[in-house]
Structure formats: structure tokens, C-alpha cells
Steps between C-alpha positions, in 0.01 A plus 500: 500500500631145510314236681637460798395881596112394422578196772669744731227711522263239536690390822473801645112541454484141645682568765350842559120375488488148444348358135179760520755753487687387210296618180583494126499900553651559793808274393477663136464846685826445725699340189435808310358326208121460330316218633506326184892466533440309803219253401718428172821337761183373715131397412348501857612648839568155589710471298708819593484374867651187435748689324570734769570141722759392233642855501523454946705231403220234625418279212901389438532152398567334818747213420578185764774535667638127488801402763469095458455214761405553882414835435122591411414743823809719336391505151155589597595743701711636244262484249254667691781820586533534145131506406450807739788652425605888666111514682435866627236642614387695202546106315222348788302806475486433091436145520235554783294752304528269186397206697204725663364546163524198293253298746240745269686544209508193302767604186726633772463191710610281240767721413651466816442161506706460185747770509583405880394194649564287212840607555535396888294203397764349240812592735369277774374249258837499371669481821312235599514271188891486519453398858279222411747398213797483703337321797433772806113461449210268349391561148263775436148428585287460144230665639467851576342474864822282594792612744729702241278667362303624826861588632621734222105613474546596904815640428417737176166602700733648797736672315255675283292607803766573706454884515133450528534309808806691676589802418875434447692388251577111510808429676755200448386382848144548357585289208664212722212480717292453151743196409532354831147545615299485167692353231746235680174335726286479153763311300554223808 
């Protein structure tokens, strides 16, 4: 069975009961295939879950969306669109259950961290580094505790908890209040 059906199933045990649910046998056992098949593709059940986020389509690459002069609010905002992508409620429910479970699981945590936020982290970065070049904003701060930085770090931790906090998808009018309440005031 290729890949891809190992990550399927292991969506649907997330999503069914959370990361407890989601065993090395139970996903093997719903594949159709021995155990060992399954911890050959993936050495931990962390790994499998941060698998089964790639498979939901929620680790993409999120790229910046550049426009050029005057307009930052509409790249971030566009940027931001993109990184969520087509939410749904069976998306939220994946990401909240994942999120639920990393605070205690370490491995997955880091996956996460990696797979996802990494990914939202370097979009902004990247959105906000042209608008520094060409003008619309100060330099980056060198230090870490500094405006940008605490933006996009505000930013990443409300799209990632979204579900967690409202139980809704996040809406484009969600996302502008995010850029215009969040990320715009933090970058003045």
C-alpha cells in the first residue's frame, strides 16, 4: 500500500480520537498491513502524525506573496490566506488535537514546530524583509524580542491556535483583523 494510504489512515484516527487514538497498530490494523510495514515508512507515531498533517495539506511550503511598494497590509494578508489554505472543520479539528498533544509530547512538538511553523515563520519573515528593502518599513530588529519578530511570533501563534480558541475555521475577515489589529500595530 503506497504511502499516502498509511498517512490517510493516520488522519482519520487523529481525527477520530485525537493522538492517544492513533497507535502504530491501529493505523497498521486499518492499512491492512503488519506493523512492521508501518514503522519501516515511520520510526515513531510522531512521526506518522506529522505525516498525517502534511497529508491534510497543512505543512505546504508557505511562500510570500510579494505585490511591491505601498502595499504590506495586502501581502500579509495574502500571505497569511495562503498559509491556511481550504480550512474545514475536520482541518481545525486535526490541528487542534495535534496541538492538544504536543504540549506533552516533546518529538511531536518539535515536529510541528518544524514541519509547520517554520513554514509560516519564513513566509512572514520573507514578506517582511522585501518590505524593509524596498522602503515600507524599518530594518528588521537584530534581536529576537524586537517588533518583527514579536509580530510574525503573534501572528503564527493565532493561526495555529485558531481552532483551539474558536471553533470555526479562520475566516478572511479573521485574518484581516490579525493584520490590522496584531501585525500592522507591532511593525509601527
Amino acid at each position: 500500500m503506497p504511502s499516502t494510504g498509511h498517512s490517510s489512515t493516520a488522519t482519520e484516527l487523529l481525527a477520530e480520537g485525537g493522538y492517544p487514538a492513533m497507535t502504530m497498530d491501529k493505523a497498521a490494523a486499518r492499512a491492512g498491513v503488519g506493523k512492521a510495514t508501518v514503522y519501516r515508512r515511520w520510526p515513531s507515531r510522531a512521526e506518522l502524525a506529522a505525516e498525517a498533517l502534511s497529508h491534510a495539506g497543512l505543512t505546504d511550503d508557505v511562500m510570500p506573496v510579494i505585490i511591491g511598494n505601498g502595499h504590506l497590509r495586502d501581502e500579509l494578508l495574502a500571505t497569511l490566506a495562503s498559509a491556511i489554505g481550504n480550512q474545514d472543520t475536520s482541518r481545525v479539528d486535526l490541528v487542534s488535537a495535534l496541538l492538544d498533544t504536543a504540549r506533552q509530547e516533546p518529538e511531536l512538538c518539535g515536529l510541528i514546530r518544524m514541519r509547520y511553523v517554520e513554514s509560516l515563520h519564513q513566509a512572514l519573515a520573507g514578506v517582511l524583509d522585501h518590505a524593509a528593502q524596498r522602503g515600507d518599513l524599518p530594518s528588521r530588529p537584530k534581536r529576537p524580542q524586537d517588533g518583527h519578530t514579536v509580530a510574525v511570533t503573534a501572528a503564527i501563534a493565532l493561526l495555529v491556535h485558531w481552532g483551539a480558541i474558536h471553533d470555526r475555521p479562520i475566516s478572511d475577515e479573521d485574518i484581516a483583523q490579525i493584520v490590522d489589529g496584531v501585525l500592522m500595530p507591532l511593525l509601527r
